[in-house]
N, C-alpha and C positions, 0 to 999 in steps of 0.2 A: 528832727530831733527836738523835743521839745526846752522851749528856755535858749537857745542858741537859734542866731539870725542867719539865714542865708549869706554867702559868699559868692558870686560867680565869677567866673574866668573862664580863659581860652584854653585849649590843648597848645602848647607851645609850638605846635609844627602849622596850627591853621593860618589864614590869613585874614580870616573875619570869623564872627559869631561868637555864641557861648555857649559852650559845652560843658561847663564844668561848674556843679555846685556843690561848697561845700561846708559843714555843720561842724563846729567847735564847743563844747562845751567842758568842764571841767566837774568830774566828781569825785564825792569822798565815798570811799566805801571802806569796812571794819573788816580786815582780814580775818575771816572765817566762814566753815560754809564748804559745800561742796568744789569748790573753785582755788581753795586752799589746803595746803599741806603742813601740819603744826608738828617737827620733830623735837626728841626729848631725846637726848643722849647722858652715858655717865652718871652715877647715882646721887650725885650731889646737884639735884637741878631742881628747879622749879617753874609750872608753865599752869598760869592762872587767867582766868576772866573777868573782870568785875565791870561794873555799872557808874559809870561816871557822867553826874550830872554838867560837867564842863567841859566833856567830849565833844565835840562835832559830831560822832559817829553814835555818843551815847555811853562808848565803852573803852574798856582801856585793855592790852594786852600784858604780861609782866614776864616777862622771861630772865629767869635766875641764875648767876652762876653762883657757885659754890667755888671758893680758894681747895688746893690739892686735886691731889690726883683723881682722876675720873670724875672730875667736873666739865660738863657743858661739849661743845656749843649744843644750843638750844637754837632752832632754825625757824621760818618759814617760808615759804617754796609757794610760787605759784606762775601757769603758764601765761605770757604777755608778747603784746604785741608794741611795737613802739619805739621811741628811741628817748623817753625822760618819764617819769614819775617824781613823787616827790612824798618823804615818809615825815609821817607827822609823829613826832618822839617828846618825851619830859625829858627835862633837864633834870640832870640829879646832881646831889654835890659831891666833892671830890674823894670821900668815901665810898661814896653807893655808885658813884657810875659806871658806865659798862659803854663798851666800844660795840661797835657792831660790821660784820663785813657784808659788803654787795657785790655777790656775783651775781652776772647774767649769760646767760649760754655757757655756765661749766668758767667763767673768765673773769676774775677779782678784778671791782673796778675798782675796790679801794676799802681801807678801814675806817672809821667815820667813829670821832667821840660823842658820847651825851650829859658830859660834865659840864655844868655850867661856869659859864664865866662873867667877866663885868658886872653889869647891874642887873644881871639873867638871873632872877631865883630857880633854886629848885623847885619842882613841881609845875614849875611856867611849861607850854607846848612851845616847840620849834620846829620850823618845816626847813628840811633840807631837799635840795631838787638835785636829783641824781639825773644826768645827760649821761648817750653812749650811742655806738653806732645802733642804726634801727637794725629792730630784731622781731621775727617773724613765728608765734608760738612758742617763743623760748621758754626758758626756765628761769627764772628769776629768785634767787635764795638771799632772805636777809637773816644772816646769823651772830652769836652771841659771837664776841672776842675778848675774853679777860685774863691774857695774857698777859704777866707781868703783874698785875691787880690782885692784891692781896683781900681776903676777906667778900665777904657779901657783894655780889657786883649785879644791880638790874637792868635790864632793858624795856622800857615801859612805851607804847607803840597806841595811840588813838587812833590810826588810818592812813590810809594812803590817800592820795589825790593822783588820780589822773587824766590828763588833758584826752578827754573821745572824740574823735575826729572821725566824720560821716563825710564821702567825702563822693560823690555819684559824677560819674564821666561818660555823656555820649558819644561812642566813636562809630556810631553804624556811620555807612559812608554807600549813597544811594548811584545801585547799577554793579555793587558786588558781587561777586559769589564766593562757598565757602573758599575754592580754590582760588579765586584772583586776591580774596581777603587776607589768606593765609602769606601768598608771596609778596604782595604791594604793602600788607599794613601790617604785619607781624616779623617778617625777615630782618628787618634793618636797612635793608639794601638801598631803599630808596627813601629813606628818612628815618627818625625813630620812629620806634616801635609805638604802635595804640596801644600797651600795657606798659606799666612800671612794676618793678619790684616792690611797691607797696601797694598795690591793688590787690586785695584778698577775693573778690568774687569777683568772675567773668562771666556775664551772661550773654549767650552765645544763639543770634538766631539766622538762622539761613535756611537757603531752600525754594523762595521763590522766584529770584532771577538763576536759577541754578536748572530750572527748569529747562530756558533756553539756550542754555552753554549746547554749542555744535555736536562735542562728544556723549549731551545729555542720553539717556536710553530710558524709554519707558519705564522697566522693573527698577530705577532708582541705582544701581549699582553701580554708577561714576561718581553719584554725588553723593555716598555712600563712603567711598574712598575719599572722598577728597574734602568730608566733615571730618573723616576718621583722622586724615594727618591733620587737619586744623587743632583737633583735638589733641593729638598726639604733642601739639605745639603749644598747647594754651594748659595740658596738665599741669606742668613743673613750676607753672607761674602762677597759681592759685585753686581756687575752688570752682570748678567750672560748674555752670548751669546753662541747659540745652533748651532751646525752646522751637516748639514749633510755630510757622506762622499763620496769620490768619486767612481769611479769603480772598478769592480771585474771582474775575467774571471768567470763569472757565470758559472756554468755544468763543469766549469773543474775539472780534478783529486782531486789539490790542493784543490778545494772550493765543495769537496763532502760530508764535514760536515753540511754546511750550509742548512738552512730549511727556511730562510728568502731572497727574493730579495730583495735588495740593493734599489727599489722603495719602498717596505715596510718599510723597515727602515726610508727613508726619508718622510714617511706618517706616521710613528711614533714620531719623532723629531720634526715635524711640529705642531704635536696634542700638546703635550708636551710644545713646545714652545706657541704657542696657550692658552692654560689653565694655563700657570703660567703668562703668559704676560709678557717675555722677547722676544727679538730678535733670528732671525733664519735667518742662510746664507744659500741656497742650493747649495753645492757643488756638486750635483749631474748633475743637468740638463746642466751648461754650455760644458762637456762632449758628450752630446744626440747625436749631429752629426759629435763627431770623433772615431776611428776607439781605440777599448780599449785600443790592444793589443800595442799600437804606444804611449800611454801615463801611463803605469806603469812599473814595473820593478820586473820580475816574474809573479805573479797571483793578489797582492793587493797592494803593496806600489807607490804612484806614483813615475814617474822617472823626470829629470828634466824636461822636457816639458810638464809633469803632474802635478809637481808642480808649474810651471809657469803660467801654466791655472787657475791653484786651488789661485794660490797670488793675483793672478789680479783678479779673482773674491769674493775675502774676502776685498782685500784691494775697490774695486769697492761698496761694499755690506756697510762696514763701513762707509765709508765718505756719503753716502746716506742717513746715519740713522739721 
């Protein structure tokens, strides 16, 4: 994330290493735009745009009530991930201000005034930071409230700020499969879980120690079943993305367990991915015409230049989707 420094950390259940890094940064962004929803209700309203050279964002929003009946609220709506933002509003005087409420998920967290006070001029910016439990795609409405409020009441909005939080966790864990994955490091059972509630994308690869599993069967249709329940178990908890992996010294010593080629595999992941309707990266094919033994390290792990293949084709495959 550019402008914001590395963080790293542990998975709280390991006992050495680092697994976890993660990117913080803080932006303003001008609510509008296809990511925003600007409502006008009641004939006595007003909902304008203007140009303000003392903006942060550049621009200012101005949402109007009008006193009597079939005035306001005047809203905007938009979907969020998170648990604080923080809205950048003018002070107005005890005439012209206007209150505003914040729901998030459908849930008033409160009515919020933009009257100034003390040595606060009108027309000065104010940032208020609204906290709440985290929330996952919500809806987030900040609306007019001139309840009570006689006469002209504004709401005037420069931007939001919100803290972006990148936040990347390795939990492959070396000599799994999708089926020992799913019971040992997703169930609970035997510690927590390798996902949290705030992890939005799971990328998800298996396939070739799965090879060797006793119950494996050539045409792939055990470990077929037993991507599918992993899957089955990683939907509810985010955006799953499938990948197949890359090569093997097939026929060698080392890979004489194996009863699946590494094609199969990747025509099992595909199917899979396929029938649930998530995403799938083939990290197999960009390999096809280099030479195996020159891009892993031993018989199955890649080495750097197998990894280098394999980044640029995940990071190539992402920004596509």
């Amino acid at each position: 994330m550019p402008g914001a420094d590395p963080v790293v950390s542990n998975w709280q259940a390991s006992p050495s290493g680092e697994s976890t890094v993660t990117y913080t940064r803080t932006i303003q962004v001008f609510p509008e735009g296809g990511a925003f929803q600007v409502n006008s209700t009641g004939s006595g309203h007003s909902v304008s745009v203007s140009d303000r050279d003392d903006s942060v964002t550049g621009k200012t929003y101005t949402l109007t009530d009008l006193s009597g009946e079939g005035s306001g609220p005047q809203s905007i709506r938009f979907k969020f991930t998170g648990e604080q933002f923080s809205v950048l509003y003018r002070r107005a005087s005890a005439i012209a201000f206007n209150n505003y409420d914040l729901l998030v998920d459908g849930r008033l967290i409160g009515t919020f005034s933009t009257r100034a006070t003390g040595r606060a001029a009108p027309g000065t910016v104010a940032r208020r930071t609204h906290a709440f439990d985290y929330v996952r795609d919500k809806e987030v409405e900040i609306r007019t409230n001139s309840k009570g409020l006689a006469g002209r009441r504004s709401l005037e909005i420069d931007g939001l700020e919100i803290p972006k939080t990148v936040r990347f966790t390795n939990q492959g864990v070396i000599g799994q499969t999708a089926r020992t994955y799913n019971l040992y490091n997703l169930s609970g059972r035997y510690g927590p879980s390798a996902i949290t509630e705030r992890d939005q994308f799971i990328i998800a690869q298996f396939g070739t120690n799965d090879r060797g599993e006793k119950a494996a069967s050539p045409d792939g249709s055990r470990f077929h079943a037993s991507l599918q329940s992993l899957v089955d178990e990683l939907k509810p908890r985010g955006n799953v993305i499938l990948m197949s992996a890359g090569p093997v010294l097939e026929g060698s010593k080392a890979d004489a367990m194996a009863v699946m080629t590494m094609k199969v595999v990747r025509g099992m992941v595909d199917q899979v991915a396929k029938a649930n309707q998530v995403d799938f990266i083939d990290n197999l094919s960009p390999f096809d015409e280099v030479e195996t033994a020159s891009v892993i390290d031993g018989f199955a792990h890649p080495n750097e230049a197998g990894h280098s293949i394999m980044a640029k084709n995940i990071i190539d495959a992402i920004e596509s989707i």
